[in-house]
mmCIF file as gemmi writes it, N, C-alpha and C atoms, coordinates in Angstrom:
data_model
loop_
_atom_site.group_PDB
_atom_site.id
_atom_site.type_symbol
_atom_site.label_atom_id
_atom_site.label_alt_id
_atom_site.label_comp_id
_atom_site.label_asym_id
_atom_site.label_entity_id
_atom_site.label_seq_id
_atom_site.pdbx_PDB_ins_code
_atom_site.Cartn_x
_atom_site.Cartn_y
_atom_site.Cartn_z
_atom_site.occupancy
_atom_site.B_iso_or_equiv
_atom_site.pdbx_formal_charge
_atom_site.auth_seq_id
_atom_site.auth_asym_id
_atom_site.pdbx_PDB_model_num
ATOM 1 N N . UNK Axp A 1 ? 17.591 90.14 -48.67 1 0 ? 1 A 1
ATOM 2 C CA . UNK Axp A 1 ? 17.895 88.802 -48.223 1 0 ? 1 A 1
ATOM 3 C C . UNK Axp A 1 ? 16.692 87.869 -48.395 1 0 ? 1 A 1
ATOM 4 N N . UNK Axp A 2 ? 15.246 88.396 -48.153 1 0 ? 2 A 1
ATOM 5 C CA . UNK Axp A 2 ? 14.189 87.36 -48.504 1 0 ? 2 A 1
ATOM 6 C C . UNK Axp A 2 ? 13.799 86.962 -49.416 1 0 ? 2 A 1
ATOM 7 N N . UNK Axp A 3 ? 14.667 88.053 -50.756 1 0 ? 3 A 1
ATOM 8 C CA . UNK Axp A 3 ? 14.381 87.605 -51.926 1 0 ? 3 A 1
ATOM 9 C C . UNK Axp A 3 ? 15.585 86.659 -52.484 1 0 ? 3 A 1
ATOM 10 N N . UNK Axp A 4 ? 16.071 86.778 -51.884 1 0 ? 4 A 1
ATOM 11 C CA . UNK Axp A 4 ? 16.974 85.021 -52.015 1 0 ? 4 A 1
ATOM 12 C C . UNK Axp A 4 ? 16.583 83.529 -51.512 1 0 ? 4 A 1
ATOM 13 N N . UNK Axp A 5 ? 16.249 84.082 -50.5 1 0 ? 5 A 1
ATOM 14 C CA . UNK Axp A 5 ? 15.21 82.982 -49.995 1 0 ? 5 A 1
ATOM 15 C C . UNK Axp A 5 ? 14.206 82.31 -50.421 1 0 ? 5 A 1
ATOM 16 N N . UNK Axp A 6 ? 13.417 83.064 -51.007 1 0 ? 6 A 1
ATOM 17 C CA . UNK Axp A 6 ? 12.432 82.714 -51.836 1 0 ? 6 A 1
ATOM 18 C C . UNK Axp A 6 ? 12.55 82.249 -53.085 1 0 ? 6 A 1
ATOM 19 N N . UNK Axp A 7 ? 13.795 82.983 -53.738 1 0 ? 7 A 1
ATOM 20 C CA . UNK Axp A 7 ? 14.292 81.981 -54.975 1 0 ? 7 A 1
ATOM 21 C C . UNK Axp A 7 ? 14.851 80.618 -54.643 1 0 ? 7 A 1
ATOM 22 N N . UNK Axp A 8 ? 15.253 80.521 -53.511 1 0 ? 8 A 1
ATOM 23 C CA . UNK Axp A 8 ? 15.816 79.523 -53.557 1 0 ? 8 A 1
ATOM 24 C C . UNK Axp A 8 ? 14.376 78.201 -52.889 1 0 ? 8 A 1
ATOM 25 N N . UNK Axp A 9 ? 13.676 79.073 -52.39 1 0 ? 9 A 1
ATOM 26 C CA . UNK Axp A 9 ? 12.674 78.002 -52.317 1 0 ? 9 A 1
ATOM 27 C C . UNK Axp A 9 ? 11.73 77.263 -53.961 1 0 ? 9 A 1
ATOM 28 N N . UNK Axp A 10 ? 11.818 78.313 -54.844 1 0 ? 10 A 1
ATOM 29 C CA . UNK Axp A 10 ? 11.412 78.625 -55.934 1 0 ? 10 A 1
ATOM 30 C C . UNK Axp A 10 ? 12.291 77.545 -56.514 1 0 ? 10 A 1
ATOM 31 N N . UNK Axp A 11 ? 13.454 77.73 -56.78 1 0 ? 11 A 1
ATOM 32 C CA . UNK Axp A 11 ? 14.339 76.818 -57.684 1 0 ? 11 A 1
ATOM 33 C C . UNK Axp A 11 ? 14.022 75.657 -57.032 1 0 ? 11 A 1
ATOM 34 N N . UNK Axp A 12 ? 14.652 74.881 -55.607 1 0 ? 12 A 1
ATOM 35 C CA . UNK Axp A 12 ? 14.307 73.985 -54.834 1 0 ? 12 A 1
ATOM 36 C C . UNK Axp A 12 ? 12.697 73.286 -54.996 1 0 ? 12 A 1
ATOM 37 N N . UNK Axp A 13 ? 11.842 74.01 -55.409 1 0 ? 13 A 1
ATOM 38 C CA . UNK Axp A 13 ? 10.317 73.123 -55.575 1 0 ? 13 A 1
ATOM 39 C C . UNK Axp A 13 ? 10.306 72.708 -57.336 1 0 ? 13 A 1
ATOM 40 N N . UNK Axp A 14 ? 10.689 73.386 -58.423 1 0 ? 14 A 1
ATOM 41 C CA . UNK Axp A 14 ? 10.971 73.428 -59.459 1 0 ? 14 A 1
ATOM 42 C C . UNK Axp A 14 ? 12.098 71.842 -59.773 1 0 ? 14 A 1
ATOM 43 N N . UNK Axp A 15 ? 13.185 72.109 -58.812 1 0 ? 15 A 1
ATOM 44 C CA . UNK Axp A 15 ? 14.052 71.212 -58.602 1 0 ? 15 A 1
ATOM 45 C C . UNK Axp A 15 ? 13.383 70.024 -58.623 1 0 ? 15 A 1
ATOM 46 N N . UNK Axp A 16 ? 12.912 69.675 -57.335 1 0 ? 16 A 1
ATOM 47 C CA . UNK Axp A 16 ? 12.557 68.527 -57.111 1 0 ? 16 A 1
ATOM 48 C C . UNK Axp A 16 ? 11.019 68.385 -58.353 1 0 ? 16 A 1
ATOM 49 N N . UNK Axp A 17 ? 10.246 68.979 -58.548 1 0 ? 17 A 1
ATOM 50 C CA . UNK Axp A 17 ? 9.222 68.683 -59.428 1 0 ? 17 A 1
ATOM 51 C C . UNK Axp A 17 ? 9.669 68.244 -60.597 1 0 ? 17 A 1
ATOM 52 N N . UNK Axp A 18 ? 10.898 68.038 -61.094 1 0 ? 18 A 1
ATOM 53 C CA . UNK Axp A 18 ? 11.456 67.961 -62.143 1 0 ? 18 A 1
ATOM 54 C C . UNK Axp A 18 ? 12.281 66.847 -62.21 1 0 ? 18 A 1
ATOM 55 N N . UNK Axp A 19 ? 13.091 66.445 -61.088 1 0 ? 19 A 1
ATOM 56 C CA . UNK Axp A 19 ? 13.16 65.076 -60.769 1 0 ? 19 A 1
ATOM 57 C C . UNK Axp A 19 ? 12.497 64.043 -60.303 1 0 ? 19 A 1
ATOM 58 N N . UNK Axp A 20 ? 11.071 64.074 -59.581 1 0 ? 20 A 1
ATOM 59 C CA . UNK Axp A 20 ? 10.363 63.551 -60.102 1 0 ? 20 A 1
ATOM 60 C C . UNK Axp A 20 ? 9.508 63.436 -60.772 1 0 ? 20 A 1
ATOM 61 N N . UNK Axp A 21 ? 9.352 64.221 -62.351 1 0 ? 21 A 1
ATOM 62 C CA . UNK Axp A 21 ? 8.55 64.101 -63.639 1 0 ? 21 A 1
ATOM 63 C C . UNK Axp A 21 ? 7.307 64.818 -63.003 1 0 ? 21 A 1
ATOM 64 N N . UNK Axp A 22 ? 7.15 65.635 -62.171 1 0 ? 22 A 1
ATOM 65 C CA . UNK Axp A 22 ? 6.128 66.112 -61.834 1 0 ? 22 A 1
ATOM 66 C C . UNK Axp A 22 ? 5.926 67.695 -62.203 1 0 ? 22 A 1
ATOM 67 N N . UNK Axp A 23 ? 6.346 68.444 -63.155 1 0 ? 23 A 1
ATOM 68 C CA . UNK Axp A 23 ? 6.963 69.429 -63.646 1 0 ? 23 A 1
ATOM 69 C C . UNK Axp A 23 ? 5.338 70.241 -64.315 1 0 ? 23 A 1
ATOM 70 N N . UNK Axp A 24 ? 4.6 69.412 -64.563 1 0 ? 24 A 1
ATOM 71 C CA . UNK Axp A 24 ? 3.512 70.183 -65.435 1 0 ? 24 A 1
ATOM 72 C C . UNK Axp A 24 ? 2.817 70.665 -64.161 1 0 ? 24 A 1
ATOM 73 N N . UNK Axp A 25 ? 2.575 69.178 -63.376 1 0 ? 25 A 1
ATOM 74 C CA . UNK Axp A 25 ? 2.041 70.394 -61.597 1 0 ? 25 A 1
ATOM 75 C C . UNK Axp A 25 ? 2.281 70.943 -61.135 1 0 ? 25 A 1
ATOM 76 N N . UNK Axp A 26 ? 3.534 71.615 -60.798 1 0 ? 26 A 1
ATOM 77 C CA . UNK Axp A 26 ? 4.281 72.663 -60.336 1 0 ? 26 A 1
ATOM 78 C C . UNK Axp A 26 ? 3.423 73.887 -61.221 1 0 ? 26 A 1
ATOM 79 N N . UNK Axp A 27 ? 3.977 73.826 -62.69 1 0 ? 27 A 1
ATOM 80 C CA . UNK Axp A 27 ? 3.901 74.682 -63.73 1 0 ? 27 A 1
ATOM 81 C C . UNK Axp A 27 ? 2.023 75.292 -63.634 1 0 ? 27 A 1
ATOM 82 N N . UNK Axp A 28 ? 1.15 74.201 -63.553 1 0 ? 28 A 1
ATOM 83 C CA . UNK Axp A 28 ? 0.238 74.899 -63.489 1 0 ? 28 A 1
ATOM 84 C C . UNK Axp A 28 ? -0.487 74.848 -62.451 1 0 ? 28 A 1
ATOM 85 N N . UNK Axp A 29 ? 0.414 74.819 -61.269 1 0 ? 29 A 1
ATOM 86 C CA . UNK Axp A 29 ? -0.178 75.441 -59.55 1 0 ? 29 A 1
ATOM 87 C C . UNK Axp A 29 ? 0.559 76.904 -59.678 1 0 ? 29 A 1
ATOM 88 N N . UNK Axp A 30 ? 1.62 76.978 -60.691 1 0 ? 30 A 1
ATOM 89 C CA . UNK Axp A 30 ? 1.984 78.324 -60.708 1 0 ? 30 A 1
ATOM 90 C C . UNK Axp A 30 ? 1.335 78.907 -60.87 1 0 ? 30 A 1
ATOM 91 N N . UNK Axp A 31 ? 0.625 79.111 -62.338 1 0 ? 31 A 1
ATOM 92 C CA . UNK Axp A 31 ? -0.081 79.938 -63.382 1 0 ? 31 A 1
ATOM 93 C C . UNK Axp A 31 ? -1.775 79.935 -62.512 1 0 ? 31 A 1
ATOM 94 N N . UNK Axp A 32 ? -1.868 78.824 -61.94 1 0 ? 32 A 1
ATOM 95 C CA . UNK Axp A 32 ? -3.249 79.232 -60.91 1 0 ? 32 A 1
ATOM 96 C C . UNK Axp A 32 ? -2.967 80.104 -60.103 1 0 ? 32 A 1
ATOM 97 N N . UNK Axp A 33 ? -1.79 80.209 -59.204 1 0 ? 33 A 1
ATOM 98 C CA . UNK Axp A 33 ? -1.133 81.018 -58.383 1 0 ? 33 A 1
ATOM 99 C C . UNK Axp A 33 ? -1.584 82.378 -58.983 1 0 ? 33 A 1
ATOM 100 N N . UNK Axp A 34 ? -0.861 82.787 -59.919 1 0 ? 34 A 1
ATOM 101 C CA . UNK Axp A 34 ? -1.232 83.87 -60.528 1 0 ? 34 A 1
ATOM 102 C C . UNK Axp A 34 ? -1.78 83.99 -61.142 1 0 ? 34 A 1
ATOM 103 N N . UNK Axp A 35 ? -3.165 83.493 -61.178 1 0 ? 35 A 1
ATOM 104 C CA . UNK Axp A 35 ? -4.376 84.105 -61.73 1 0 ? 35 A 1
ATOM 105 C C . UNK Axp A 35 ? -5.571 84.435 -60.43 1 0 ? 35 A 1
ATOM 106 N N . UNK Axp A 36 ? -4.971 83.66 -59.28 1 0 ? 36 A 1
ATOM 107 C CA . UNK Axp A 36 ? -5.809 84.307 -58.046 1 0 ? 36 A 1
ATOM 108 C C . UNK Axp A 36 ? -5.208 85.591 -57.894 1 0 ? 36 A 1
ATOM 109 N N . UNK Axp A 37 ? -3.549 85.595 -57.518 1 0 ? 37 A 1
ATOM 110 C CA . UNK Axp A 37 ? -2.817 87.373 -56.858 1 0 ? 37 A 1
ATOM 111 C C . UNK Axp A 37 ? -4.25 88.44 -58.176 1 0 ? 37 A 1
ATOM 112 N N . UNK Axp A 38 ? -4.023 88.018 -59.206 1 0 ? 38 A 1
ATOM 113 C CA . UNK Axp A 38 ? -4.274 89.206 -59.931 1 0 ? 38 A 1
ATOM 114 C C . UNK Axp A 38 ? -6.368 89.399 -59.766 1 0 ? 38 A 1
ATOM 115 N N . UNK Axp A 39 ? -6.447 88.458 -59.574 1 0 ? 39 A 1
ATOM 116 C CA . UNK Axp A 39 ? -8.036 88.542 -59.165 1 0 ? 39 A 1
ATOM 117 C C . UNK Axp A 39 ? -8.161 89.14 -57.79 1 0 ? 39 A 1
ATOM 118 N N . UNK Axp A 40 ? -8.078 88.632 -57.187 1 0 ? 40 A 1
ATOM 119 C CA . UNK Axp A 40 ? -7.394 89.617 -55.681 1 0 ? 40 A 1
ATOM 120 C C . UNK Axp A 40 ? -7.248 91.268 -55.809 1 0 ? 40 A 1
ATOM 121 N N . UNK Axp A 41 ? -6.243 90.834 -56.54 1 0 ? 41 A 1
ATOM 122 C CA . UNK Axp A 41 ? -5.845 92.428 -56.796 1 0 ? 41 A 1
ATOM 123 C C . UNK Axp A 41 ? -6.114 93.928 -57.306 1 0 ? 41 A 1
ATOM 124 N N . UNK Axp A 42 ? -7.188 92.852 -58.591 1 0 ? 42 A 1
ATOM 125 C CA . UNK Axp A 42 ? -8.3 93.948 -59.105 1 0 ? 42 A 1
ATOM 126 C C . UNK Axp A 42 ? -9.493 94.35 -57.748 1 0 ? 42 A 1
ATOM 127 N N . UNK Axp A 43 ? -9.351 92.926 -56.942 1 0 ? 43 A 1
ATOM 128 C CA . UNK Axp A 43 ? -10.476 93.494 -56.118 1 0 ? 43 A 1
ATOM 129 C C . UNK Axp A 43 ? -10.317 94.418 -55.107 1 0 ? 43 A 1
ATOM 130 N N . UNK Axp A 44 ? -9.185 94.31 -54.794 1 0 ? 44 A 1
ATOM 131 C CA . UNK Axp A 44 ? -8.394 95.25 -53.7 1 0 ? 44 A 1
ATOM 132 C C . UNK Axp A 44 ? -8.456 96.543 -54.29 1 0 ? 44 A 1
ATOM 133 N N . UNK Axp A 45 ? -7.994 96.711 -55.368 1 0 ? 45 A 1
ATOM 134 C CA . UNK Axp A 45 ? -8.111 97.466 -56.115 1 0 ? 45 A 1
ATOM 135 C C . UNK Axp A 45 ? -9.151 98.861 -56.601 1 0 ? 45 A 1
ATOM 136 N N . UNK Axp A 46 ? -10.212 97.803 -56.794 1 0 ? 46 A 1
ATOM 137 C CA . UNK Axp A 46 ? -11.592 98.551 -57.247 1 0 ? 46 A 1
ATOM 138 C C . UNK Axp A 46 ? -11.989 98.962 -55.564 1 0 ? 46 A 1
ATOM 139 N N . UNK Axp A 47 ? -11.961 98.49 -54.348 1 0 ? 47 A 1
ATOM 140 C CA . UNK Axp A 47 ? -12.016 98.905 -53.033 1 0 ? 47 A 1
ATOM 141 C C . UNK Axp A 47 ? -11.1 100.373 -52.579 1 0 ? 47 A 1
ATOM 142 N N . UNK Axp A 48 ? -9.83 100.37 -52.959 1 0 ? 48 A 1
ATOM 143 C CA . UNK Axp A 48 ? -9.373 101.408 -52.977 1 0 ? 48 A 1
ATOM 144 C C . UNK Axp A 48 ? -9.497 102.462 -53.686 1 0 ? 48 A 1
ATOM 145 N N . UNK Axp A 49 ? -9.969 102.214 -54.679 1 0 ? 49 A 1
ATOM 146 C CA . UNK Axp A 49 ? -10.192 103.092 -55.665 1 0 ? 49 A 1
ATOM 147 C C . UNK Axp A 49 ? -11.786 103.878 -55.124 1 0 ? 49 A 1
ATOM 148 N N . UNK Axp A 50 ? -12.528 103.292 -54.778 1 0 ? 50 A 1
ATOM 149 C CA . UNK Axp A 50 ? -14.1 103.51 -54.042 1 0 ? 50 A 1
ATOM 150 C C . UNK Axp A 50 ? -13.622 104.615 -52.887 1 0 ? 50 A 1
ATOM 151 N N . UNK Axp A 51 ? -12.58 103.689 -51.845 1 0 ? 51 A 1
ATOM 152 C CA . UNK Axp A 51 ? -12.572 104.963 -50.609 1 0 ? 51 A 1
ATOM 153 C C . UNK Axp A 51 ? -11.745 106.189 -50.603 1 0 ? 51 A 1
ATOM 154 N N . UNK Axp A 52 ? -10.918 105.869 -51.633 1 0 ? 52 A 1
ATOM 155 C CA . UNK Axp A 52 ? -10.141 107.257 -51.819 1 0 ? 52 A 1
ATOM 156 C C . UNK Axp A 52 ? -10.988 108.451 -52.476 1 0 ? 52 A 1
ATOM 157 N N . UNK Axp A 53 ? -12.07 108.196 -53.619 1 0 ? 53 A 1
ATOM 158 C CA . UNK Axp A 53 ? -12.759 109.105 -53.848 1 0 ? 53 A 1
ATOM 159 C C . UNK Axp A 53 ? -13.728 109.388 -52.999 1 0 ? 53 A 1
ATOM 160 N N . UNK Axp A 54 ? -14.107 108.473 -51.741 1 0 ? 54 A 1
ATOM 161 C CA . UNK Axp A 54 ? -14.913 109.05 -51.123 1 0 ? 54 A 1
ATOM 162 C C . UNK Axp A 54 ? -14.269 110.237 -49.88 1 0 ? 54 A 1
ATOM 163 N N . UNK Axp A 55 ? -12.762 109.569 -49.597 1 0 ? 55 A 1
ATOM 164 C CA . UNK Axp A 55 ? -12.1 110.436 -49.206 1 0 ? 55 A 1
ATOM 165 C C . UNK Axp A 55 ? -11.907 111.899 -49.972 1 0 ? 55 A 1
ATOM 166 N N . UNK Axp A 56 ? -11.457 111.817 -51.238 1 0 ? 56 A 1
ATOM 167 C CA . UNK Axp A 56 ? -11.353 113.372 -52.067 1 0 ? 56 A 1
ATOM 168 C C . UNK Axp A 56 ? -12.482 114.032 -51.466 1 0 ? 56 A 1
ATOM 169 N N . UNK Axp A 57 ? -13.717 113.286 -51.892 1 0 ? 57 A 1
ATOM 170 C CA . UNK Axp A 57 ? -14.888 114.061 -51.43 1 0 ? 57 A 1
ATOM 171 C C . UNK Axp A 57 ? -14.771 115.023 -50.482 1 0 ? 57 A 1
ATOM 172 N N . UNK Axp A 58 ? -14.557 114.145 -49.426 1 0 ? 58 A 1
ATOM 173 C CA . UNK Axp A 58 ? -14.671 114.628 -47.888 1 0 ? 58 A 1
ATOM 174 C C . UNK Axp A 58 ? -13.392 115.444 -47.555 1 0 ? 58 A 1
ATOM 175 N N . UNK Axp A 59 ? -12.748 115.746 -48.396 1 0 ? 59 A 1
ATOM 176 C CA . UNK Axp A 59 ? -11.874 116.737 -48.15 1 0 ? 59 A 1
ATOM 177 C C . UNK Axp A 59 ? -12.161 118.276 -48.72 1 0 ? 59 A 1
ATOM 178 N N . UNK Axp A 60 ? -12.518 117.841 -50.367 1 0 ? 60 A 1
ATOM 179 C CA . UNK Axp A 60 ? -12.968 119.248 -50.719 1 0 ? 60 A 1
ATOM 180 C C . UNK Axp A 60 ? -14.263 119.986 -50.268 1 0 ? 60 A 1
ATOM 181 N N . UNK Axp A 61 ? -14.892 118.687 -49.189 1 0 ? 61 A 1
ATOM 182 C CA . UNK Axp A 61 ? -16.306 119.307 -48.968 1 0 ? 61 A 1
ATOM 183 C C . UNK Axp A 61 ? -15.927 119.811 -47.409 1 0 ? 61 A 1
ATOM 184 N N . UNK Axp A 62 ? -14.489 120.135 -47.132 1 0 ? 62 A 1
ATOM 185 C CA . UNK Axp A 62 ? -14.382 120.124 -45.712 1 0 ? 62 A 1
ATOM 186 C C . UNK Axp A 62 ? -14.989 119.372 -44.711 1 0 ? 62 A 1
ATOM 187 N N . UNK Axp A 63 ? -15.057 118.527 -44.84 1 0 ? 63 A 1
ATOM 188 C CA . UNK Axp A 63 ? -15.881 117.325 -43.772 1 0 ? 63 A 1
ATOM 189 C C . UNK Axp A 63 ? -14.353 116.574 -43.058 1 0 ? 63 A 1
ATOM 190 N N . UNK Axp A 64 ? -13.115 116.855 -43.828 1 0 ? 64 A 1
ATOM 191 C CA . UNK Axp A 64 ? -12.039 116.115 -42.981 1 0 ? 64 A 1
ATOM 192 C C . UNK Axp A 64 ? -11.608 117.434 -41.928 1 0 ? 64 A 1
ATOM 193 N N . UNK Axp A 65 ? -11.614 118.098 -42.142 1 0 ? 65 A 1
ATOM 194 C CA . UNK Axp A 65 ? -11.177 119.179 -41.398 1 0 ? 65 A 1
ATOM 195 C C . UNK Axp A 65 ? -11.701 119.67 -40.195 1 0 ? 65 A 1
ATOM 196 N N . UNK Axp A 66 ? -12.953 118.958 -40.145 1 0 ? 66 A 1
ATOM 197 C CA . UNK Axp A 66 ? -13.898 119.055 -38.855 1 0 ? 66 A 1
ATOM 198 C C . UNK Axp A 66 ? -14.087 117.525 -38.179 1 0 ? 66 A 1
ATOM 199 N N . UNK Axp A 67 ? -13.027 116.555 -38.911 1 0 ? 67 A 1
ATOM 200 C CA . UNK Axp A 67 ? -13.597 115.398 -38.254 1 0 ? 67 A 1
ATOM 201 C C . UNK Axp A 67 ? -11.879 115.687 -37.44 1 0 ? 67 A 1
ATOM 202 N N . UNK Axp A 68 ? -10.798 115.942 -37.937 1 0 ? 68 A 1
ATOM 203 C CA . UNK Axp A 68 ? -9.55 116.528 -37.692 1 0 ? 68 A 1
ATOM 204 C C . UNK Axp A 68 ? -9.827 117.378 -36.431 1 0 ? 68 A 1
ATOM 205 N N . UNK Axp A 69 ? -10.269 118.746 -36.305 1 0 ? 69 A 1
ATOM 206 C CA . UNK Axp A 69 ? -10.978 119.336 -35.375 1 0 ? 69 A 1
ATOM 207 C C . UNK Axp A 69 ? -11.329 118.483 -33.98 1 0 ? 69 A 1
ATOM 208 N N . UNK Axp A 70 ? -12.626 117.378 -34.236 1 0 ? 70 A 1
ATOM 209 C CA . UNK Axp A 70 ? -12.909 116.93 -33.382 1 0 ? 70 A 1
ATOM 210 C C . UNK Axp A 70 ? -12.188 115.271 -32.943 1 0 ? 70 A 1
ATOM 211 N N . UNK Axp A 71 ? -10.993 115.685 -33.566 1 0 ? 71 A 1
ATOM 212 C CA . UNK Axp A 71 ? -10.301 113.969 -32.987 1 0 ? 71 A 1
ATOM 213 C C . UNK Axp A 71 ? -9.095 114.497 -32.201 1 0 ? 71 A 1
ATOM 214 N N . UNK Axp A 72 ? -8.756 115.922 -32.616 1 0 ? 72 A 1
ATOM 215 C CA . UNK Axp A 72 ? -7.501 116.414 -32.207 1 0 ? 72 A 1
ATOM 216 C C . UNK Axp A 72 ? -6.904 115.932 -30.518 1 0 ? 72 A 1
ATOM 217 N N . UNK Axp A 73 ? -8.257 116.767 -29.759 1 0 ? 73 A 1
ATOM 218 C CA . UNK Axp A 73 ? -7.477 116.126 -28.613 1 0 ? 73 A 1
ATOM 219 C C . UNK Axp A 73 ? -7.055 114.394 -28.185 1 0 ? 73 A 1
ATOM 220 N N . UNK Axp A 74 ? -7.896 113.74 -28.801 1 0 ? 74 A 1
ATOM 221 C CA . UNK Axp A 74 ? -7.542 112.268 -28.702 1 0 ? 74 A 1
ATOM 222 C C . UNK Axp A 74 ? -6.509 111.801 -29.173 1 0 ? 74 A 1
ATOM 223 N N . UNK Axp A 75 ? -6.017 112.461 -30.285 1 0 ? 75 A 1
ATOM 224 C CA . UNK Axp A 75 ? -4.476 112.09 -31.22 1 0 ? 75 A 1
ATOM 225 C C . UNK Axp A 75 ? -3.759 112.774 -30.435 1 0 ? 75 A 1
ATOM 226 N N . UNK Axp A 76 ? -3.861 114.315 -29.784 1 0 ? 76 A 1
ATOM 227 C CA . UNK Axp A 76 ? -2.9 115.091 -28.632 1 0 ? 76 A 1
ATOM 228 C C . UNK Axp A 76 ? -2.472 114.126 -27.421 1 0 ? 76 A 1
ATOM 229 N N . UNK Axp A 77 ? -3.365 113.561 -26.968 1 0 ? 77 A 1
ATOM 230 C CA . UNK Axp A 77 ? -3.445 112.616 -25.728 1 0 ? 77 A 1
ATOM 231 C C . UNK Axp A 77 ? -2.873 111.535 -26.1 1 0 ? 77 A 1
ATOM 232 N N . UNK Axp A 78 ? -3.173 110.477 -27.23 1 0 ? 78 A 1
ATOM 233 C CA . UNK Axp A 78 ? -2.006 109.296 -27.939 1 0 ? 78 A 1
ATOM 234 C C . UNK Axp A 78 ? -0.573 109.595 -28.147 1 0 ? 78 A 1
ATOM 235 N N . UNK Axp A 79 ? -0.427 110.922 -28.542 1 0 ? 79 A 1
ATOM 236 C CA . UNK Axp A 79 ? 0.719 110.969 -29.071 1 0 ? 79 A 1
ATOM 237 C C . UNK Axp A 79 ? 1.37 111.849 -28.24 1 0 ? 79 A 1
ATOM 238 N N . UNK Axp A 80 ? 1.718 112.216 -26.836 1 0 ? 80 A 1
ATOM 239 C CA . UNK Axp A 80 ? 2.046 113.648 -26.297 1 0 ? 80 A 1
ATOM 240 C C . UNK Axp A 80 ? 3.673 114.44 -26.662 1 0 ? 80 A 1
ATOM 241 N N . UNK Axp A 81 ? 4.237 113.287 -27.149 1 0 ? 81 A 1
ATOM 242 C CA . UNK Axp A 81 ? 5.503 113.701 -27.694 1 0 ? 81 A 1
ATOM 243 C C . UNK Axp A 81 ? 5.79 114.154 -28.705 1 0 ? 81 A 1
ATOM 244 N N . UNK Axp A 82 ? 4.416 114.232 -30.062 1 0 ? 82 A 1
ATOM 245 C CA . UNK Axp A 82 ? 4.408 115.449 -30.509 1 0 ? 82 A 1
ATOM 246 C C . UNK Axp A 82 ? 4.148 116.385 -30.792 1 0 ? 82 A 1
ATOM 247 N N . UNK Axp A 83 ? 5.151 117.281 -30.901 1 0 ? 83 A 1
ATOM 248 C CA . UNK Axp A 83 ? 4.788 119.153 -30.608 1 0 ? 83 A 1
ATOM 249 C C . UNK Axp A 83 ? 3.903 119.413 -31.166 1 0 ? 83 A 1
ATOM 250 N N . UNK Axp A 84 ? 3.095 120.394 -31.063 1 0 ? 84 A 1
ATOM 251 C CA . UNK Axp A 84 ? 1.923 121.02 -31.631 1 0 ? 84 A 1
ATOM 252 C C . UNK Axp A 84 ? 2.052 121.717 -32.879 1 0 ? 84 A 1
ATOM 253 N N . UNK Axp A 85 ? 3.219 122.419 -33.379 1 0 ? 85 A 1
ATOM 254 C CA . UNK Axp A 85 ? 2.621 122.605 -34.443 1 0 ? 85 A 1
ATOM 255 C C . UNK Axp A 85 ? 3.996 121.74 -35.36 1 0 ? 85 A 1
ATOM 256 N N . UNK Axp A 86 ? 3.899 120.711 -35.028 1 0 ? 86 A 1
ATOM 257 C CA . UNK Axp A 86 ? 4.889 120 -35.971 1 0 ? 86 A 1
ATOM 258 C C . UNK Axp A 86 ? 3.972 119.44 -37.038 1 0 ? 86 A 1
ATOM 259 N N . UNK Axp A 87 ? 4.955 119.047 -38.634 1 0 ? 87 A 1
ATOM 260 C CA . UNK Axp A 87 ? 4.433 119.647 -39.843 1 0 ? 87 A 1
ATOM 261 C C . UNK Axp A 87 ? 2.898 118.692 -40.039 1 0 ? 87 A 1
ATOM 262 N N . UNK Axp A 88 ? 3.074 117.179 -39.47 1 0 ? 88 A 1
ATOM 263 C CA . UNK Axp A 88 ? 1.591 116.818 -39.861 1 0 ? 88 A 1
ATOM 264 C C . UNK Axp A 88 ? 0.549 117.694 -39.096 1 0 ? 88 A 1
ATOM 265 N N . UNK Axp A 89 ? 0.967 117.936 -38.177 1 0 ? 89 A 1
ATOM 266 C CA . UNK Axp A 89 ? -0.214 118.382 -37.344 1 0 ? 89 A 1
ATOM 267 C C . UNK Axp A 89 ? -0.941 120.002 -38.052 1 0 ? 89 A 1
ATOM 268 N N . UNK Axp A 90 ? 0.248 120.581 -38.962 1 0 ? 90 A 1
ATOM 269 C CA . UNK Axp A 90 ? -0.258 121.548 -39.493 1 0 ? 90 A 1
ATOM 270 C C . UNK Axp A 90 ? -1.007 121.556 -40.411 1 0 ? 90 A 1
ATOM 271 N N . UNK Axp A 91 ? -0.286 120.69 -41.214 1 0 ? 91 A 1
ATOM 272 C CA . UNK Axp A 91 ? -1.311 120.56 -42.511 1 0 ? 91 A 1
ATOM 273 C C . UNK Axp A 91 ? -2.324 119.213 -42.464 1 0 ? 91 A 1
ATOM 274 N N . UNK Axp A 92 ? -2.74 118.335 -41.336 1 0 ? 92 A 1
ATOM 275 C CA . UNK Axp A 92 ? -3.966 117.576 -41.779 1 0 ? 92 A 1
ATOM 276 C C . UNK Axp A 92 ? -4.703 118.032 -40.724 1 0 ? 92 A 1
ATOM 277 N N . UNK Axp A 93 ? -4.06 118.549 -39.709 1 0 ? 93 A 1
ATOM 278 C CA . UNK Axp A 93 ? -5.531 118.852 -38.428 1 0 ? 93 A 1
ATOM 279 C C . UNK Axp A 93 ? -5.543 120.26 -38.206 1 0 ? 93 A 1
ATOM 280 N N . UNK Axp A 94 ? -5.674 121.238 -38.696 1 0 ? 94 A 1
ATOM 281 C CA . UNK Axp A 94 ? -6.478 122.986 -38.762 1 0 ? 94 A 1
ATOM 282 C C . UNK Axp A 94 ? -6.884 123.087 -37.254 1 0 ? 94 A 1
ATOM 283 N N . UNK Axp A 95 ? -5.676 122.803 -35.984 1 0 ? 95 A 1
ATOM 284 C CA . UNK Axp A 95 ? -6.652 123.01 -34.81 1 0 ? 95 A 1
ATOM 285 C C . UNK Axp A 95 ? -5.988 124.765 -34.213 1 0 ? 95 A 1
């Protein structure tokens, strides 16, 4: 449903930019539009890309498995409704 919405805000600004001869500003507040998302995006990007390998790291070096270890009871205490050895709890926290 929001993606109707949004077209129709889309057609509706297009619309009117076009009845009043204002059509090239629309057109290139677009194309600026999307040349920030994608600059953004590489940057988001190259950030995720940084903590996930620092995550791999810290997994094959067992360093998550002891930080898992020592958070357990605090996630036990947040969460008491679930069971202990239900399936996340098996395979990311080794308690």
């Amino acid at each position: 449903m929001i993606h109707l919405i949004w077209l129709g805000m889309i057609v509706i600004g297009f619309g009117f930019a076009a009845f009043n001869g204002n059509i090239e500003v629309v057109t290139k507040a677009a194309f600026d539009g999307a040349q920030t998302g994608v600059t953004v995006s590489f940057g988001l990007i190259s950030i995720l890309v940084f903590w996930l390998g620092l995550m791999r790291l810290a997994e094959d070096s067992g360093l998550l498995g002891k930080v898992a270890k020592l958070l357990g009871p605090i996630v036990r205490f947040l969460f008491p409704d679930v069971p202990k050895n239900h399936p996340p709890w098996v395979t990311s926290c080794p308690i």
